[in-house]
Kinemage of the C-alpha trace (Angstrom):
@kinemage 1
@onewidth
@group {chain A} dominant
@subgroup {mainchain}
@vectorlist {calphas} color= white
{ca unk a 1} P 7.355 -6.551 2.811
{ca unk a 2} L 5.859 -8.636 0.521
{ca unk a 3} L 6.355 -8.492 -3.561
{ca unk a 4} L 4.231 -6.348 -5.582
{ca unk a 5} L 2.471 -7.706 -8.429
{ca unk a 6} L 3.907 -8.888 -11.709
{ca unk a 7} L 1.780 -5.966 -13.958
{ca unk a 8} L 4.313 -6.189 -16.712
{ca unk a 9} L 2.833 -10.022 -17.192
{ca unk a 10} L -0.981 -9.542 -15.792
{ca unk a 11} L -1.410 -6.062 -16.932
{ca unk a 12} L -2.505 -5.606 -13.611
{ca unk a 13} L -2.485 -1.630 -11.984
{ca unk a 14} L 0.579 0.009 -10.498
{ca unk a 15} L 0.065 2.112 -7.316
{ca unk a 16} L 1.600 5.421 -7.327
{ca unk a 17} L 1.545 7.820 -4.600
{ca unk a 18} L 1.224 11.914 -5.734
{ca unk a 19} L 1.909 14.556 -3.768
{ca unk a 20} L -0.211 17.364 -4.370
{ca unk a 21} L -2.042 20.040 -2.707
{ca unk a 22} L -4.626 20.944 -5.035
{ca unk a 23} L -5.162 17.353 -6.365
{ca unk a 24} L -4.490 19.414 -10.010
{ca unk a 25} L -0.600 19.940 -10.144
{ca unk a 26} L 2.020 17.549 -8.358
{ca unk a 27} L 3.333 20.585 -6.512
{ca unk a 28} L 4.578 18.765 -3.227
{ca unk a 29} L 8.263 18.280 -2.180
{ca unk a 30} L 8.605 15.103 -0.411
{ca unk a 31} L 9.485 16.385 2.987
{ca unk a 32} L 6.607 19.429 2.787
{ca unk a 33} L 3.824 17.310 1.662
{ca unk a 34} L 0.614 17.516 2.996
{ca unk a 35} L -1.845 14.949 1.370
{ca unk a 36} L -0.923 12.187 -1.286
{ca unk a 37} L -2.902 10.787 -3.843
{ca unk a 38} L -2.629 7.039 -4.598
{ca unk a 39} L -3.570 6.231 -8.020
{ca unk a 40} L -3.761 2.432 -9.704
{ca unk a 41} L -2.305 3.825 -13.141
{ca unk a 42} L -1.819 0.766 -16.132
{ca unk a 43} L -1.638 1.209 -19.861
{ca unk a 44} L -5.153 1.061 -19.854
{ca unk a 45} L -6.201 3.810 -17.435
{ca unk a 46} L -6.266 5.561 -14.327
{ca unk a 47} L -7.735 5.832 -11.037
{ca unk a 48} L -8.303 7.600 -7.984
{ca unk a 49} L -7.799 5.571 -5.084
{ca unk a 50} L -7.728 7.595 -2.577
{ca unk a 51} L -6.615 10.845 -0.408
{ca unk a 52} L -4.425 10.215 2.127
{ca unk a 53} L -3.258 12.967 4.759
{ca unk a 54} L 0.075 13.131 5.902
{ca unk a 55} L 2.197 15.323 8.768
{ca unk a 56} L 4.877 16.788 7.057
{ca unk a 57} L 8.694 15.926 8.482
{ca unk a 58} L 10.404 19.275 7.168
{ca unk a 59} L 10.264 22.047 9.098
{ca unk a 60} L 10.026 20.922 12.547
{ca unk a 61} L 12.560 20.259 14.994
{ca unk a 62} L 15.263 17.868 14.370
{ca unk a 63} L 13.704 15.589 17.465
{ca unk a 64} L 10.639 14.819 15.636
{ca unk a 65} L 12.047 14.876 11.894
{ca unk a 66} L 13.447 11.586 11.436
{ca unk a 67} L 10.159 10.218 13.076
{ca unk a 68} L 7.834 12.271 10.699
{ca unk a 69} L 10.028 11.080 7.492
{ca unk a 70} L 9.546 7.460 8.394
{ca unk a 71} L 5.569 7.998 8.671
{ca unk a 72} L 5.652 9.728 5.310
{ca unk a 73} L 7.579 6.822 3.926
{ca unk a 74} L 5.553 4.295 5.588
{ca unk a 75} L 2.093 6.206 4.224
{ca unk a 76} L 3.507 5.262 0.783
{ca unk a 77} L 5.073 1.885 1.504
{ca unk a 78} L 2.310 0.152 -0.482
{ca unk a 79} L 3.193 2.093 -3.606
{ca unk a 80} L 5.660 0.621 -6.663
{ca unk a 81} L 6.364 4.571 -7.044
{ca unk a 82} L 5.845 7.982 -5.809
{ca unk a 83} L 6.225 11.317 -7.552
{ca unk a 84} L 6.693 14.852 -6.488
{ca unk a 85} L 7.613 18.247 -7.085
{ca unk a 86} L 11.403 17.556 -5.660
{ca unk a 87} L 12.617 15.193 -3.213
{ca unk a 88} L 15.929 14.975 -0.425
{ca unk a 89} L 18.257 12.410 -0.686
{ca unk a 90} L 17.050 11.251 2.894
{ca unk a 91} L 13.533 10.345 1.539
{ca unk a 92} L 15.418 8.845 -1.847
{ca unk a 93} L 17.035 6.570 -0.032
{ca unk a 94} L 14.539 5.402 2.064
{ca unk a 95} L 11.774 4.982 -0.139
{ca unk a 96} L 14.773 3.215 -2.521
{ca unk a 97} L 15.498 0.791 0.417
{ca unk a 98} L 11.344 -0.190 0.154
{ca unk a 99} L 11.906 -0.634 -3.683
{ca unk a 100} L 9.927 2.582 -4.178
{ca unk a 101} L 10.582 4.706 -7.765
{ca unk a 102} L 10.779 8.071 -7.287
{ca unk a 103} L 9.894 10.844 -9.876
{ca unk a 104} L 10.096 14.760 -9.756
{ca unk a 105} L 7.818 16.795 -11.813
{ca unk a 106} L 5.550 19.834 -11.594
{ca unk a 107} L 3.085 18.560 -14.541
{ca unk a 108} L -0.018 18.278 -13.334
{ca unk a 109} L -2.119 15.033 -12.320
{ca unk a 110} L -3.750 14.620 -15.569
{ca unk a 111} L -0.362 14.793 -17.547
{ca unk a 112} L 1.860 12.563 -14.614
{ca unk a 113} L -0.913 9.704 -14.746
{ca unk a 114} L -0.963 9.214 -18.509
{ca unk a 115} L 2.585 9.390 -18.804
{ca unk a 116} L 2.810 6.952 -16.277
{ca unk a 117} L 0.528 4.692 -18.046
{ca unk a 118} L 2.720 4.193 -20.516
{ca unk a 119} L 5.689 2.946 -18.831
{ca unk a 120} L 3.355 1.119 -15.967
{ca unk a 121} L 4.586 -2.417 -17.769
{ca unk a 122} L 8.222 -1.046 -17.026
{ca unk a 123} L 7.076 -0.643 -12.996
{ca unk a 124} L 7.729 -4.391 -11.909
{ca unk a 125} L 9.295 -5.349 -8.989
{ca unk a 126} L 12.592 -6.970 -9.545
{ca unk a 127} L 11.822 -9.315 -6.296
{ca unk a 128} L 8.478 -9.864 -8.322
């Protein structure tokens, strides 16, 4: 994995994955979620990136589980952070072994990405 850019020095955007279902309130846990939004969120803005669909790891059998986490995870790799309506410890720790921040909240998408764009600065990459 390579390092994500220094935005605290180049002011450059952090990518944040959102889970939500309506694309109005994060209202996704982790392991449920259907479709994330990736965002490019600074201090000085906003913006949709894109939709992306994803096949949910919780609730089906314990076979295919551990293979469906790992996609979610991997649909988000390219993200400094990720935020949802509650997470497992199973997805903490392996979006924390990718150096991805996690955040719970049920504000909606409006309210998460301007809060976000305040800390964005605060986002870097220790191995930055």
């Amino acid at each position: 994995m390579s390092a994500a850019p220094a935005h605290a020095r180049t002011g450059r955007a952090v990518r944040v994955a959102i889970a939500t279902h309506t694309g109005v309130r994060v209202s996704e846990h982790f392991g449920h979620a259907t479709r994330f939004e990736i965002w490019e969120v600074s201090p000085d803005g906003a913006r949709l990136v894109e939709s992306r669909v994803n096949r949910p790891a919780c609730g089906v059998g314990a076979d295919r589980a551990d293979e469906l986490m790992d996609a979610s995870v991997a649909a988000v790799a390219d993200c400094r952070a990720v935020v949802v309506a509650r997470l497992g410890e199973c997805a903490i720790n392996r979006l924390d072994t990718l150096g991805i921040l996690a955040f719970e909240t049920e504000d909606t998408v409006d309210e998460t990405v301007r809060e976000l764009g305040r800390y964005a600065a605060l986002f870097e990459r220790e191995d930055a």
